[in-house]
C-alpha positions in Angstrom: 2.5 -25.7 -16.1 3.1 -29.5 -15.9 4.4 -29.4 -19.6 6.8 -27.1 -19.1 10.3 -28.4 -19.4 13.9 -26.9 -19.4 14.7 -29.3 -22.0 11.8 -28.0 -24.6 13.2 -24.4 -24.0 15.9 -22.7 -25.6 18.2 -22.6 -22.0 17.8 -22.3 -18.7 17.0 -18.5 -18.7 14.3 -18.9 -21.1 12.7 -22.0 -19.0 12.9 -19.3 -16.0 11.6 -17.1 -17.7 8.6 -18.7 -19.1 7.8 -20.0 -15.5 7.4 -16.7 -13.9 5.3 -15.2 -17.1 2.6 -18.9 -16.0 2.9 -18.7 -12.4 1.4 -15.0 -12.5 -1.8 -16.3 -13.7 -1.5 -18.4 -10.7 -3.8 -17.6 -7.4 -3.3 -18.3 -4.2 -0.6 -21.0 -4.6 1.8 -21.3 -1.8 5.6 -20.8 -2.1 6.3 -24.5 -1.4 4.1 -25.3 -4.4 5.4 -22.8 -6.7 8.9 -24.4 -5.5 7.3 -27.9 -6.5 5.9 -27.3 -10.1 9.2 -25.0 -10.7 12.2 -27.7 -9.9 9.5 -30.4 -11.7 10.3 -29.0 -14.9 14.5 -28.9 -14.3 16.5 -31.9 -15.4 17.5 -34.3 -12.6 20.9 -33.2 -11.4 19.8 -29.2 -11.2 16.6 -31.1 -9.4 18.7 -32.8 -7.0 21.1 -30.0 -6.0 18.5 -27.7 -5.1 16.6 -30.5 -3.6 19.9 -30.5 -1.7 20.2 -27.2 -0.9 16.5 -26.9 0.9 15.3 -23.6 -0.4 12.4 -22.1 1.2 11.4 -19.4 -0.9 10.9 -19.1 -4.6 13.7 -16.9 -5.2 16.4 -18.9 -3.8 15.2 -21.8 -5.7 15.4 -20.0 -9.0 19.1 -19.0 -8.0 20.5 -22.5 -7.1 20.0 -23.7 -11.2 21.3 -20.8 -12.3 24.6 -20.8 -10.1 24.6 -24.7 -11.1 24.7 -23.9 -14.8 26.7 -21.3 -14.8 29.7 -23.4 -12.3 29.1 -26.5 -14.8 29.7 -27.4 -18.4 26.7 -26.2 -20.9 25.2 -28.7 -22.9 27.4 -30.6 -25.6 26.4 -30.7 -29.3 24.2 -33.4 -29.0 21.5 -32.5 -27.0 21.8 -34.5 -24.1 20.4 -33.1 -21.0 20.5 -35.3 -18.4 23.8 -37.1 -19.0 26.3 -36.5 -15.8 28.9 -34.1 -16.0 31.8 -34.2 -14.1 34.6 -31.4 -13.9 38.1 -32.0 -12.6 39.6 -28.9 -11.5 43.0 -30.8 -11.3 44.7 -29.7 -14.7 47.5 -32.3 -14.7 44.0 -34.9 -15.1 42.9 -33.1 -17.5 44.6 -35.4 -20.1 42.5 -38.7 -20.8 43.9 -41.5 -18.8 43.9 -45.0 -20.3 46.2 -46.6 -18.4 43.3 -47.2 -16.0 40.4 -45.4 -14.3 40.5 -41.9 -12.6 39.0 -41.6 -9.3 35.9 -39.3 -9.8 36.2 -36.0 -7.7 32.4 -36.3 -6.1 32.4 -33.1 -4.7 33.0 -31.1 -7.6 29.4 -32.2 -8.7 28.1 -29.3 -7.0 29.2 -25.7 -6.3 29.6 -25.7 -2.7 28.8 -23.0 -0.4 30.2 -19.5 0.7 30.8 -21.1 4.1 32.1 -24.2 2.7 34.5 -22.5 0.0 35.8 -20.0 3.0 36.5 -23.1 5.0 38.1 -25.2 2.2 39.7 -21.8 0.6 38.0 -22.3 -2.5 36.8 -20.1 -5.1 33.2 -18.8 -4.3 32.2 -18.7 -8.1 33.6 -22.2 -9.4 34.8 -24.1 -6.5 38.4 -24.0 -7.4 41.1 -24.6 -5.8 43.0 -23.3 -8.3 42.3 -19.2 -7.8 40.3 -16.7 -6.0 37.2 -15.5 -7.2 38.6 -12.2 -8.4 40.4 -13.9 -10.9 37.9 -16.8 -11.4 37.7 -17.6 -15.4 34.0 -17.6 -15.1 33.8 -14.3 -13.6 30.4 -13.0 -15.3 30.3 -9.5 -17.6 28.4 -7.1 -15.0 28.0 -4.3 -17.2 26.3 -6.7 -19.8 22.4 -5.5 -19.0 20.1 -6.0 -22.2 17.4 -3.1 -22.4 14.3 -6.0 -22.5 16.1 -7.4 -19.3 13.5 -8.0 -16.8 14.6 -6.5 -13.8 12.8 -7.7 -10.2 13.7 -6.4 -7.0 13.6 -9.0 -4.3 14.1 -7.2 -0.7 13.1 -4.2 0.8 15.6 -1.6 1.8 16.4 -1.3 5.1 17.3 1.8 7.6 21.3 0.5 7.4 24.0 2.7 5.8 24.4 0.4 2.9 21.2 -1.4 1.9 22.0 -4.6 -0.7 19.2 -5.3 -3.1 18.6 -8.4 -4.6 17.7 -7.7 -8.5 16.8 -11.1 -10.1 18.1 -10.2 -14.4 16.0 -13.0 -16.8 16.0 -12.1 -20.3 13.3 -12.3 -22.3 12.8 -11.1 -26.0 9.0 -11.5 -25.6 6.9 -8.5 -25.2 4.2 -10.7 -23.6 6.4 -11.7 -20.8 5.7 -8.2 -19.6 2.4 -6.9 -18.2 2.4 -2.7 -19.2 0.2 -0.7 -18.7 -0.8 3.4 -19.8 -0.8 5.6 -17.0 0.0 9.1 -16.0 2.5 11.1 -13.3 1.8 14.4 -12.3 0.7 14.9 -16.0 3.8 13.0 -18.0 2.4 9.5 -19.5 4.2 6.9 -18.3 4.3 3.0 -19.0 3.8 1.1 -15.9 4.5 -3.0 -15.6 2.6 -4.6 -13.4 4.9 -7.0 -11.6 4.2 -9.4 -9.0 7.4 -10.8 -7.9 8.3 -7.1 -7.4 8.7 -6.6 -3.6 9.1 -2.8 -3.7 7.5 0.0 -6.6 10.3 1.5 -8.7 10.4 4.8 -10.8 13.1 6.2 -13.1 14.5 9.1 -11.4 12.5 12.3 -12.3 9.5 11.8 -12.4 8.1 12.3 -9.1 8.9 15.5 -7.5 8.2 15.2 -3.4 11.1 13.5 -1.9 10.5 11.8 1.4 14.3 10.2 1.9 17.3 9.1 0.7 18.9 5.7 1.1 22.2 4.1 -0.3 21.3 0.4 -1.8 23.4 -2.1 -3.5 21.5 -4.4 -6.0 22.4 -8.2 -6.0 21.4 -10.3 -9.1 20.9 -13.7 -9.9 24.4 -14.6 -9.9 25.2 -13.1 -6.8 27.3 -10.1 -8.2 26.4 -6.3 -6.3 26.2 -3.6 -7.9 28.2 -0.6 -6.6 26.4 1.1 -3.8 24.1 4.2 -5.4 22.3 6.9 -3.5 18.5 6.5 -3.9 15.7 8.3 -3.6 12.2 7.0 -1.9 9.7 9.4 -3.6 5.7 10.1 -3.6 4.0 11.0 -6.5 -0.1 10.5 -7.6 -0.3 7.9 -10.3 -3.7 7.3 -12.6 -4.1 4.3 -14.5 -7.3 2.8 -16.4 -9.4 5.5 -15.1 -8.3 5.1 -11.7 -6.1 7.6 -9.5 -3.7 6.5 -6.6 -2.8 9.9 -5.0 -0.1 9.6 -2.9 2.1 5.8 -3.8 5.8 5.5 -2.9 8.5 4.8 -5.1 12.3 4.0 -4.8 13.8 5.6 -7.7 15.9 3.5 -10.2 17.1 3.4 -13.6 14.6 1.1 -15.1 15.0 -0.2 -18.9 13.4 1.8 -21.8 10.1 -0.6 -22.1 8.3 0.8 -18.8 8.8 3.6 -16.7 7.1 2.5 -13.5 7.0 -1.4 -11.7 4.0 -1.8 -9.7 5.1 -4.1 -7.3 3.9 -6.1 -4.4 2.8 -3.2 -1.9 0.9 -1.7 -4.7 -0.8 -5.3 -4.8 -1.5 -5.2 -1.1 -3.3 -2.1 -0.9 -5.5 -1.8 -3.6 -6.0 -5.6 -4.9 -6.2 -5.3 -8.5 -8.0 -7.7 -10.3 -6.5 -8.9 -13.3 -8.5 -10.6 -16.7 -5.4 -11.8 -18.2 -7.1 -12.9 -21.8 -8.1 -8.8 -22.2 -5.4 -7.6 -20.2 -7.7 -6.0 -18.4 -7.2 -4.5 -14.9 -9.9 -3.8 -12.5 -9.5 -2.3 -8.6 -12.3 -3.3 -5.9 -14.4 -0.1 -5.0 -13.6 0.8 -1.5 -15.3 3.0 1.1 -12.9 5.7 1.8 -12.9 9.3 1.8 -9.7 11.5 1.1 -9.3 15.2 2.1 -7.4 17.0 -0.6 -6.5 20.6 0.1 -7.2 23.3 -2.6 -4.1 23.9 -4.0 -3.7 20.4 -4.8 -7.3 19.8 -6.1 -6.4 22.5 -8.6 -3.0 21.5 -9.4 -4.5 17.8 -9.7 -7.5 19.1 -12.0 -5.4 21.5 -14.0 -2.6 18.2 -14.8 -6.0 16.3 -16.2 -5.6 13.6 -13.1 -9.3 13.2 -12.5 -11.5 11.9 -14.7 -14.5 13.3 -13.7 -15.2 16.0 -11.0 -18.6 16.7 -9.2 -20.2 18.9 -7.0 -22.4 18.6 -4.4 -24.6 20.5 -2.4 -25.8 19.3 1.1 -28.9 20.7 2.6 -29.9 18.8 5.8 -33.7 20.4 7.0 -33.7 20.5 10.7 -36.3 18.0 12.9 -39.3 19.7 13.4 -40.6 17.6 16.1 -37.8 16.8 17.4 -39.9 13.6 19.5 -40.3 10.4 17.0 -44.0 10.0 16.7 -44.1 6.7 18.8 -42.7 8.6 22.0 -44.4 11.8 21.7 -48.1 9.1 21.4 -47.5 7.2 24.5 -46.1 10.4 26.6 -49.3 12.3 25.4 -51.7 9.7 26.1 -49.9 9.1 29.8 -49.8 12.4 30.9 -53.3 13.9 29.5 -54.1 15.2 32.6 -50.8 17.3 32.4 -51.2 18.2 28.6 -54.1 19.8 28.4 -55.7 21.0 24.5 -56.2 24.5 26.0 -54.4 25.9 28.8 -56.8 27.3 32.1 -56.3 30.4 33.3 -54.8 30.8 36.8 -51.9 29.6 38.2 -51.0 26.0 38.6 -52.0 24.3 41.3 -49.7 23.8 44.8 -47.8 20.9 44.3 -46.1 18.7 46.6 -42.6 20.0 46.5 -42.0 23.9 46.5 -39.4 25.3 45.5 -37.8 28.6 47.0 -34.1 30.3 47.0 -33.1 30.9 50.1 -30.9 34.6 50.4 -28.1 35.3 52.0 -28.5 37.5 55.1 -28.3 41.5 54.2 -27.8 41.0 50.4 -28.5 44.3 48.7 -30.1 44.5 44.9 -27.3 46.2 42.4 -28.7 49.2 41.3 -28.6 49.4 37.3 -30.7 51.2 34.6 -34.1 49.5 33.3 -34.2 47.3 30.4 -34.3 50.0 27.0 -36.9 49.1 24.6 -38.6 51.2 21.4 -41.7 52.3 21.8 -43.0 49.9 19.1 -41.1 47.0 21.4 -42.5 48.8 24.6 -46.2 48.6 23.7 -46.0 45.2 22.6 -44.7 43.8 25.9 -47.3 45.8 27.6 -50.1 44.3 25.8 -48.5 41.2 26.3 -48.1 41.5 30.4 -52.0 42.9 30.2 -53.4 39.8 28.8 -51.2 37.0 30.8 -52.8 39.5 34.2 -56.0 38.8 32.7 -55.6 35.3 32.3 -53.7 35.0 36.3 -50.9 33.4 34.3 -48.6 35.9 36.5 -48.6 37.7 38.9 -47.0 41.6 40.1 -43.7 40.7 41.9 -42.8 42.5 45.1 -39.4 41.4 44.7 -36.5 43.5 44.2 -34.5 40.8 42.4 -34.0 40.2 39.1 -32.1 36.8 37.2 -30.8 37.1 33.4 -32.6 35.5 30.8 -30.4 34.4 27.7 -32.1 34.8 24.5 -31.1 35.7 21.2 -30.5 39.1 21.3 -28.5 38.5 24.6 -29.0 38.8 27.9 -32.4 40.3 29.6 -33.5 40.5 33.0 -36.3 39.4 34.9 -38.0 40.7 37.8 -38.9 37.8 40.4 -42.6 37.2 40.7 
């Protein structure tokens, strides 16, 4: 990166151009660095005017040499790149003087600023005097947009009427100055650049089919000409790439050029952190723990469009706790209480304790009146055996009672007979 010069490159575009395509392999440098290494590289006066004009971000830095070169002379035949250049926007000067020495206009060193030309009523593009920038001879050719331009969005649109974009145009005639990728959208293969500088991800218009809203956005390129305003989609769509599946991304549709189809930009490179192997070209996404629901309609819509890879099914059995007690607890319970868990159980009832517990009834409650409990013969012989031995054993006694409480149990409700 430190022998990278504007002079060794072909013009200031391609010295641009081959900064962003370095600074990508770049991590975790801070904007006031990338601004650092990026104006080290420019010649002197370009150095000093955006030295001048402060810029904070790396963006506006790119844009102040570019507005420089394009409100300045281009290079003469010679090659000299440093040499000063001074333009006189007075044309009866224009005319070499040699009677004697021409004041140099200072100011016209630099292009000055849109507050500074609305003050001065100058033009915004040159800093004439001369015209307006509607008629400014420098005007730039808008419709002039190469199919290898690199196109870079630079804001996010906001909830305003009339959103303006800023689209940063470099050309580049290098397909390694673009990072593409094979993917797929809802079953259409797509070529996807992986873009860094990107601030929002883009789609040409069609490909994704749910719509979430539409937005009217302006883009603004490096020379600070807007495009018309255009009615824009923001659209979801599941995208797979090198064997991995993002189900539901956003896009903002826009007419991309004909070498990719979809710009992964930064809030793709937020949420899943791609790693990147730039000598292989190689991209590889952190496992995370998450779990997604997907409904059945779209599992088989996604399966049927070949988005997943591999499919599995699984079959959960959990086998209830036996015991219920961990064997620690049930030990020192059993081994505190053995006077109160016997082996065998003794016939009789348990002893009188200390507190007794009765239900107390209210004065001249009646019992309801209701049929007996119905049971099979098979059923009714059993429980009689059953009540014979617990007699036998004094386990219970023959109630006098004429109440009876419900029992819940699995086949519903029974009821019991106080003792």
């Amino acid at each position: 990166m430190n022998d990278l010069k504007e002079r060794n490159c072909k013009d200031l575009p391609d010295y641009i151009s081959k900064f962003r395509h370095l600074i990508t392999k770049v991590k975790e440098m801070s904007e006031l660095d990338k601004i650092m290494y990026f104006l080290r590289g420019l010649p002197s006066r370009i150095r000093e005017e955006n030295q001048y004009r402060r810029s904070a971000t790396l963006t506006d830095a790119i844009t102040v040499p570019l507005d420089y070169d394009r409100s300045h002379s281009h290079r003469g035949s010679d090659g000299a790149h440093d040499r000063p250049r001074y333009r006189s926007y007075d044309h009866k000067r224009s005319k070499r003087n040699d009677d004697g020495p021409v004041p140099m206009e200072i100011d016209n060193v630099r292009v000055p600023s849109k507050e500074e030309c609305m003050r001065r009523n100058l033009c915004f593009r040159c800093g004439s005097s001369a015209h307006r920038a509607r008629n400014c001879p420098e005007q730039p050719e808008q419709k002039q947009m190469a199919k290898h331009d690199v196109v870079q969005q630079g804001s996010r649109p906001t909830s305003s009427v009339t959103t303006s974009v800023k689209v940063n145009a470099v050309k580049s005639d290098r397909k390694s100055n673009l990072f593409i990728k094979k993917g797929r959208v809802i079953g259409k293969d797509v070529r996807i650049w992986l873009d860094t500088g990107a601030s929002t991800n883009m789609i040409k218009p069609g490909l994704a089919s749910t719509v979430l809203l539409s937005r009217r956005l302006q883009a603004q390129r490096f020379d600070g000409t807007l495009t018309p305003p255009t009615d824009v989609k923001h659209v979801e769509a599941p995208v797979s790439m090198d064997g991995y599946f993002f189900p539901t991304m956003e896009f903002v549709e826009w007419k991309l050029s004909e070498s990719h189809d979809v710009i992964f930009g930064e809030p793709g490179f937020e949420e899943f952190n791609p790693q990147v192997i730039w000598q292989t070209e190689e991209v590889t996404i952190p496992e995370r723990m998450q779990f997604m629901d997907v409904d059945g309609p779209t599992f088989t819509q996604q399966l049927n469009a070949g988005e997943y890879e591999q499919v599995y099914r699984v079959k959960l059995q959990i086998e209830p706790d036996l015991d219920g007690i961990p064997g620690p607890i049930r030990k020192v319970v059993t081994e505190e209480f053995k006077d109160v868990f016997p082996e065998q159980l003794p016939d009789g009832l348990p002893p009188m304790r200390e507190v007794n517990f009765e239900l107390t009834l209210k004065k001249g409650a009646q019992p309801s009146t209701r049929a007996p409990f119905r049971m099979s013969k098979m059923e009714q012989d059993a429980f009689e055996e059953f009540v014979k031995d617990k007699l036998q054993k004094g386990w219970i006694e023959v109630s006098n009672s004429p109440w009876i409480s419900n029992i819940n149990s699995k086949e519903g409700l029974r009821y019991r007979q106080d003792a």
